[in-house]
C-alpha positions as a Python dict, from the first residue, in 0.01 Angstrom:
ca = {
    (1, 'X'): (0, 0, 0),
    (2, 'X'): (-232, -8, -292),
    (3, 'X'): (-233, 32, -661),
    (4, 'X'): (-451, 98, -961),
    (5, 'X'): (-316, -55, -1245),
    (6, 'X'): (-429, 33, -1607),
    (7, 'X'): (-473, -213, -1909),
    (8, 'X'): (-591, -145, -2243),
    (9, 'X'): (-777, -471, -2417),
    (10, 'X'): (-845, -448, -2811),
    (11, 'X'): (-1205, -544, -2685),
    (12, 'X'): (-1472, -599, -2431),
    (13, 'X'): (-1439, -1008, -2503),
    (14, 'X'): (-1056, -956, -2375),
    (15, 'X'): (-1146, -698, -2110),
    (16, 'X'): (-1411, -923, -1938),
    (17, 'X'): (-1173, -1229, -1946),
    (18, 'X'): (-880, -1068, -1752),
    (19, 'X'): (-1136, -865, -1512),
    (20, 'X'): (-1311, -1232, -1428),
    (21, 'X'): (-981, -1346, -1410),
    (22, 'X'): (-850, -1156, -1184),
    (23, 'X'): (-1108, -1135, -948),
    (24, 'X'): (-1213, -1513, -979),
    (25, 'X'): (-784, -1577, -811),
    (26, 'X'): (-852, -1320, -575),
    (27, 'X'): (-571, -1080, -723),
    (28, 'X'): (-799, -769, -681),
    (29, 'X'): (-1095, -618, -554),
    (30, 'X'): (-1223, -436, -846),
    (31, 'X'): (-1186, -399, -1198),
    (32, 'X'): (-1359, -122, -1417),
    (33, 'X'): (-1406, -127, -1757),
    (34, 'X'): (-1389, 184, -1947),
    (35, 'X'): (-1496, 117, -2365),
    (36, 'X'): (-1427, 361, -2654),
    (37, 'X'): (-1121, 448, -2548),
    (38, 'X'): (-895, 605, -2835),
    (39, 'X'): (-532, 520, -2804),
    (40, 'X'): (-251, 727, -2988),
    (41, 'X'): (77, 499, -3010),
    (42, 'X'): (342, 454, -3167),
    (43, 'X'): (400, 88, -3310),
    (44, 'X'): (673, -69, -3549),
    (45, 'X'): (776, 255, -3685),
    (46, 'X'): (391, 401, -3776),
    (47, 'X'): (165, 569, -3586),
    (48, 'X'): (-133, 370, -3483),
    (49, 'X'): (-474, 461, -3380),
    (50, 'X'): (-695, 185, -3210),
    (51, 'X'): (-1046, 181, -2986),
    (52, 'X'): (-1018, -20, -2693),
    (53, 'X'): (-1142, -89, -2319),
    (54, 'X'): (-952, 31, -2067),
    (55, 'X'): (-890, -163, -1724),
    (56, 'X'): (-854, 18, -1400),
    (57, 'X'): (-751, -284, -1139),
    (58, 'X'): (-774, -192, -773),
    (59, 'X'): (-543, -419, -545),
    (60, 'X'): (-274, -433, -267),
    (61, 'X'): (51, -354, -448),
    (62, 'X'): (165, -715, -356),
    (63, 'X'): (16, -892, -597),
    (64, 'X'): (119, -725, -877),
    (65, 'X'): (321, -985, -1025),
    (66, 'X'): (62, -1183, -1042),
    (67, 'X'): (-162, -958, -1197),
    (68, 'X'): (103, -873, -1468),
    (69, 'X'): (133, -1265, -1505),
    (70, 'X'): (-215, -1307, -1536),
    (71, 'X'): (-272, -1060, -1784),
    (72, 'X'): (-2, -1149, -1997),
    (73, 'X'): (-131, -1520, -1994),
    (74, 'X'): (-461, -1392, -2142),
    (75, 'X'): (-359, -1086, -2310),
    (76, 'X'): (-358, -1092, -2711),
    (77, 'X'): (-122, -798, -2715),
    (78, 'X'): (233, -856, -2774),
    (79, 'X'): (306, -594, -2548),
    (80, 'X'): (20, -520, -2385),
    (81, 'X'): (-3, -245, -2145),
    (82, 'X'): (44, -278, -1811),
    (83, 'X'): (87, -4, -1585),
    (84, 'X'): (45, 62, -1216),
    (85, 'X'): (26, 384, -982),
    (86, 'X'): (61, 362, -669),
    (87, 'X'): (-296, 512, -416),
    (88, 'X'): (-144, 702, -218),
    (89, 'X'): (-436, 832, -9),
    (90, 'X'): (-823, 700, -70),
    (91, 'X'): (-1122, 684, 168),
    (92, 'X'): (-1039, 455, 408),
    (93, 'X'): (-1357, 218, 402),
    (94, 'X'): (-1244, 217, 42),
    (95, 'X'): (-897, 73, 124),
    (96, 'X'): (-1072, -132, 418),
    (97, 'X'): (-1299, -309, 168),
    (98, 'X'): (-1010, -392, -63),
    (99, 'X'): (-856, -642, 198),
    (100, 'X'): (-1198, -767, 323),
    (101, 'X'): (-1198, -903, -38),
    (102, 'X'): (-852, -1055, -66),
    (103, 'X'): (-708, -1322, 118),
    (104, 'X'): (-378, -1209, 354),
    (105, 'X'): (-56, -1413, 222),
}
């Protein structure tokens, strides 16, 4: 099983930092990043508007805890988001290449 997991960074600095990162420990395959992405939130009681980069993180749903403990380590967010779907279907050279790039545990 795989998942994409999303992660919005205040900037491309942050973004590139936990993309290297996680590539660099062999946590996932792939990371996009999306820039000029307008989040909507709600924060400490106002309504907040920020531009960030968006992560998508491709990766076997087993290392997701150390993912989520990687980007928390480098993440200036308090609370930064961290959210993963699971890929249900995808091509399956796709999903093929994913473990050729990851060590088995």
């Amino acid at each position: 099983m795989y998942h994409l997991i999303y992660c919005t960074c205040p900037n491309r600095e942050t973004a590139e930092s936990i993309a290297g990162r996680l590539i660099s420990e062999k946590l996932a395959a792939c990371v996009n990043i999306l820039p000029g992405v307008l989040s909507v939130y709600e924060w400490q009681e106002r309504i907040e508007t920020a531009q960030e980069h968006l992560l998508l993180i491709k990766s076997p749903s087993v290392r997701y805890d150390a993912i989520e403990a990687a980007i928390k380590a480098l993440h200036p967010y308090q609370l930064p988001e961290i959210i993963a779907v699971a890929i249900e279907r995808g091509s399956a050279e796709y999903l093929k290449w994913i473990d050729s790039c990851l060590p088995t545990n």
